[in-house]
DOMARZA-623746 format. One line per field, with one value per residue (C-alpha): residue number from 1; x, y, z. Coordinates in nm, 3 decimals. Layout:
// DOMARZA-623746
nr	(NUM, ...);
u	(X, ...);
v	(Y, ...);
w	(Z, ...);
END
This chain:
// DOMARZA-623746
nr	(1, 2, 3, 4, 5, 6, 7, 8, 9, 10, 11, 12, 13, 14, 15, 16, 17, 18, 19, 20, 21, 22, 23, 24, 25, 26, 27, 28, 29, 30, 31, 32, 33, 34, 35, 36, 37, 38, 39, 40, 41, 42, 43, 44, 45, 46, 47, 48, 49, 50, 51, 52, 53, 54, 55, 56, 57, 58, 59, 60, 61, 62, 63, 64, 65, 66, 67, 68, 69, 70, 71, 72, 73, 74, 75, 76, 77, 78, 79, 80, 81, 82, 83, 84, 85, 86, 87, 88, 89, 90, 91, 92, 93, 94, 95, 96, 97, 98, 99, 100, 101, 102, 103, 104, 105, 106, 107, 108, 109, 110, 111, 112, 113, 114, 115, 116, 117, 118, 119, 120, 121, 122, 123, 124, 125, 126, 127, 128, 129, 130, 131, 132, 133, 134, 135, 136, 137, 138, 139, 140, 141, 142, 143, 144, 145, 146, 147, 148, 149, 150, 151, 152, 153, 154, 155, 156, 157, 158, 159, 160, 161, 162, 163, 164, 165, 166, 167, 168, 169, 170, 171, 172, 173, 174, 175, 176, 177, 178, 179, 180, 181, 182, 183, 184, 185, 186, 187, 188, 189, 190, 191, 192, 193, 194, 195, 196, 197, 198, 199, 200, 201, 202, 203, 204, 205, 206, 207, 208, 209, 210, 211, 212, 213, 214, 215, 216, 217, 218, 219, 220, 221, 222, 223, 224, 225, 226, 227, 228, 229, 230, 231, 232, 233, 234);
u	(0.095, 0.496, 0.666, 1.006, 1.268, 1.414, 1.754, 2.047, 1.897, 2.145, 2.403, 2.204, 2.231, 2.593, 2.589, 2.379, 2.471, 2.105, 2.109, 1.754, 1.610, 1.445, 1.133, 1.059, 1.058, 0.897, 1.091, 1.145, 1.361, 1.349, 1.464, 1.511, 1.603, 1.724, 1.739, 2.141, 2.418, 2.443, 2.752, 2.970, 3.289, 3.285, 3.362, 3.027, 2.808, 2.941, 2.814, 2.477, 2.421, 2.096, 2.055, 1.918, 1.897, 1.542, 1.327, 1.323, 1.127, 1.109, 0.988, 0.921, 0.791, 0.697, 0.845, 0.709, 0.556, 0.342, 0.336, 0.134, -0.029, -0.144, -0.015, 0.124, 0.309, 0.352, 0.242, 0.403, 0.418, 0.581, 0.664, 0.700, 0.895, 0.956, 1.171, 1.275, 1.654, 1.905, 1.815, 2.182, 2.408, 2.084, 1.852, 1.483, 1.646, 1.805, 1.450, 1.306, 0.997, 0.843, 0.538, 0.480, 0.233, 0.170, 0.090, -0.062, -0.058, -0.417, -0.416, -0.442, -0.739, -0.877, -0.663, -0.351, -0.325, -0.341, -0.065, 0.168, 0.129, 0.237, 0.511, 0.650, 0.642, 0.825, 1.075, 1.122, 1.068, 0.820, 0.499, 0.180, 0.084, 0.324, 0.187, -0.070, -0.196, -0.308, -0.310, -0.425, -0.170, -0.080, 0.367, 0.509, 0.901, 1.129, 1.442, 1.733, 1.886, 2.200, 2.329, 2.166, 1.968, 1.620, 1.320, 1.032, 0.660, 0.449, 0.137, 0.144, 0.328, 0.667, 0.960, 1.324, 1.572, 1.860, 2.157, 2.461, 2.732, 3.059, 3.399, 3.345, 3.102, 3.417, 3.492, 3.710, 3.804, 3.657, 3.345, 3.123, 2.799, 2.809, 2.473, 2.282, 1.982, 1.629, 1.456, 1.563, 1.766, 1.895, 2.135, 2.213, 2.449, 2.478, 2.338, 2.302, 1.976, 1.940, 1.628, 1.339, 1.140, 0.815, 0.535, 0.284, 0.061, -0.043, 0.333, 0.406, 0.644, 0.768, 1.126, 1.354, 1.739, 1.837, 2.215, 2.270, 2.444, 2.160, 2.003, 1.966, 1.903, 1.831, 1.638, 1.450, 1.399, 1.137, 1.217, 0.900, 0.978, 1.004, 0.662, 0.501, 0.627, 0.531, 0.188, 0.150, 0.219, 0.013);
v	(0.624, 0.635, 0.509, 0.633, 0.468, 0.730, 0.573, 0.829, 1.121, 1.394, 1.109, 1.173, 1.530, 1.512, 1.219, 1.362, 1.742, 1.859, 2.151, 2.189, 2.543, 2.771, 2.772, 2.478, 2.382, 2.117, 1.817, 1.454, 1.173, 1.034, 0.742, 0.691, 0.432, 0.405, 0.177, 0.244, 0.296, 0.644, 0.533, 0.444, 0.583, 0.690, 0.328, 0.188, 0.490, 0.519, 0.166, 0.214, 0.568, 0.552, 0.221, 0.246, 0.469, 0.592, 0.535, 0.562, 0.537, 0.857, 0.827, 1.107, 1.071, 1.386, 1.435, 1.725, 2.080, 2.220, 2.237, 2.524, 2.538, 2.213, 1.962, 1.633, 1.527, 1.153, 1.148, 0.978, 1.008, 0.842, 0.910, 0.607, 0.794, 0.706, 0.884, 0.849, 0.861, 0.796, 1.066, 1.174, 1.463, 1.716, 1.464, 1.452, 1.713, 1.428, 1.282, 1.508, 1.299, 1.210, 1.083, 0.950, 0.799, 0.980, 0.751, 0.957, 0.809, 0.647, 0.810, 1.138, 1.366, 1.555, 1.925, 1.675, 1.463, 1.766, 1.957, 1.624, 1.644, 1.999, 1.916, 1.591, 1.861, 2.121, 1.870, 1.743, 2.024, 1.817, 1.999, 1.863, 1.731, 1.470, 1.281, 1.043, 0.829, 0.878, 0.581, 0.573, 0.319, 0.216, 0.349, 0.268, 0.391, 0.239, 0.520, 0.401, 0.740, 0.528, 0.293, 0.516, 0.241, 0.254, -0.008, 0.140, -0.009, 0.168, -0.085, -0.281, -0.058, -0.013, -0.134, -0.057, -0.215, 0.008, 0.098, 0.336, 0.269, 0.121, 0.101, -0.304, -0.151, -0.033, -0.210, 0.046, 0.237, 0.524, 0.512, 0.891, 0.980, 1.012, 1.086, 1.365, 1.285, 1.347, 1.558, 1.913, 1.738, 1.921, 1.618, 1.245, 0.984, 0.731, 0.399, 0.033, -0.145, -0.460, -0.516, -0.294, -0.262, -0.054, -0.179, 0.126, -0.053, 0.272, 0.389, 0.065, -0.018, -0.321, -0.328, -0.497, -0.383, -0.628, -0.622, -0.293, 0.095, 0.276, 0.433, 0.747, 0.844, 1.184, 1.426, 1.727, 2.103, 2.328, 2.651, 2.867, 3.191, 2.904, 2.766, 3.059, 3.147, 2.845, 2.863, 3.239, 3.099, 2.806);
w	(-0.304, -0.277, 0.030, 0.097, 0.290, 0.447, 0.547, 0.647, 0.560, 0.622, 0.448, 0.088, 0.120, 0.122, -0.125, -0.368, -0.307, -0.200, 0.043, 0.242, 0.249, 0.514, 0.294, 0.223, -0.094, -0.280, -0.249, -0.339, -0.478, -0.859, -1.019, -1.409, -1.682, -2.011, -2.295, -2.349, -2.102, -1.929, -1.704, -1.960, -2.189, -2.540, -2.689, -2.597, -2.606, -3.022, -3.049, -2.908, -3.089, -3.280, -3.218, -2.851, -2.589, -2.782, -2.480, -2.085, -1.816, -1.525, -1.208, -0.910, -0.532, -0.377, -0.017, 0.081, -0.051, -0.311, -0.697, -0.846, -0.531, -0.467, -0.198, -0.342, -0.014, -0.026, -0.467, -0.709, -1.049, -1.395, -1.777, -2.000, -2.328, -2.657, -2.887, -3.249, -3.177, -2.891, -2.598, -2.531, -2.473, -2.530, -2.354, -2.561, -2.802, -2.977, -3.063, -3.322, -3.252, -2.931, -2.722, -2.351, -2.187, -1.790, -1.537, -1.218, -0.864, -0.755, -0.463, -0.608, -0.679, -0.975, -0.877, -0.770, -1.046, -1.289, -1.074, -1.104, -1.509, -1.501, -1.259, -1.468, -1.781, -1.572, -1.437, -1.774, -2.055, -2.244, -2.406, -2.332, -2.664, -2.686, -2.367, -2.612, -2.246, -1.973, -1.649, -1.280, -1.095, -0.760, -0.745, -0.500, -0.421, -0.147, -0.167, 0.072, 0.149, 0.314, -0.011, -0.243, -0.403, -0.487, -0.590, -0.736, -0.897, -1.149, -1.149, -1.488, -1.668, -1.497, -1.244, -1.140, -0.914, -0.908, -0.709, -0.727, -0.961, -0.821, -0.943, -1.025, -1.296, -1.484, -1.769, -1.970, -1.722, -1.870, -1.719, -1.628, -1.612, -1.982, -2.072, -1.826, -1.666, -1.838, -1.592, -1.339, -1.054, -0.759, -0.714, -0.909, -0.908, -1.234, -1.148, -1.238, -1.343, -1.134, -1.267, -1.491, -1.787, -1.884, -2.084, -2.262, -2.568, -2.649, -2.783, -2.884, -2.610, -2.394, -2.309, -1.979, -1.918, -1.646, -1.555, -1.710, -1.641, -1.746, -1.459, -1.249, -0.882, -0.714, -0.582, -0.695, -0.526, -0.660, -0.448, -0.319, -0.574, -0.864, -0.769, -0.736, -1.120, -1.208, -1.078, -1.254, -1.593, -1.593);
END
């Protein structure tokens, strides 16, 4: 199950830009890293270009509310991605091929783990068929509100350090949050990898950026009229 630190919590809100709602939405924090910079300038993201940048690893803890009707208060849940070519400016568009493997938080039953697949789909705009694995796994997620940093632990198969980028990350001066995030955020600052990899046999897959400007922080909103829509369709 995900543990969040919840440090300075009305500091986030006006850190990150998240507003909280009468009706409670469906909330949470989310963490995500890639195999090329995303806080960076032009100069190094042309050097990396098809080169790296082809896979990433997405992670979600669920605060409070309900997807599709179904409580996942307290659930966590991951993406390990591969994709044929740098995900960039348009994100998995980039990758004109694609698979993940879904790794669902233990603590979850039957109804919740199939509600956080559909929600890591929604959040992301992937189609089903390209998740090719499926894993159980203890995640856990420590999300300091306050310094906007974040540790989180997928089991075996992934880990992340990561903290908020600084101005000392600068190196050309240039630096923005070049490349967008992967999934629907309500709020994000660019980060720096401390420390993280992911490791998924089944795609073929075992990578570590340590020391590197290549991650995301944020949090997510799913309002109550966009969960009931989403519920409808499914």
């Amino acid at each position: 199950m995900l543990r969040v630190n919840l440090v300075c919590l009305f500091g986030v809100f006006a850190i990150l830009g998240t507003v909280a709602c009468a009706d409670q939405p469906m909330r949470g924090t989310y963490v995500e890293a890639r195999t090329c910079q995303v806080y960076t300038g032009p100069c190094f993201a042309n050097g990396e270009v098809g080169l790296t940048g082809k896979d990433a690893l997405m992670t979600w803890q669920v605060e409070d509310g309900k997807f599709a009707g179904v409580d996942l208060k307290g659930l966590g849940v991951a993406l390990i991605v591969k994709g044929s070519h740098t995900l960039g400016f348009n994100g998995f568009e980039d990758a004109k091929l694609k698979k993940a493997m879904l790794i669902v938080d233990e603590e979850a039953n039957t109804e919740q783990a199939d509600a956080l697949r559909k929600f890591a789909l929604h959040q992301t705009g992937l189609d089903d068929e390209i998740i090719c694995d499926v894993k159980r796994s203890e995640i856990n997620m420590d999300f300091n509100y306050g310094d906007v940093t974040a540790k989180v632990s997928v089991g075996k198969y992934g880990h992340l350090d990561a903290r908020r980028a600084r101005k000392g990350d600068c190196i050309c001066s240039n630096e923005s949050a070049y490349y967008p995030p992967l999934a629907k955020l309500s709020g994000f600052v660019p980060g720096v990898t401390i420390d993280g990899g992911a490791t998924a046999r089944s795609l073929g897959v075992r990578w570590e950026i340590p020391d590197s400007r290549t991650a995301y922080l944020g949090t997510f909103e799913v309002d109550a009229s966009e969960e009931v829509q989403i519920a409808t369709n499914l």
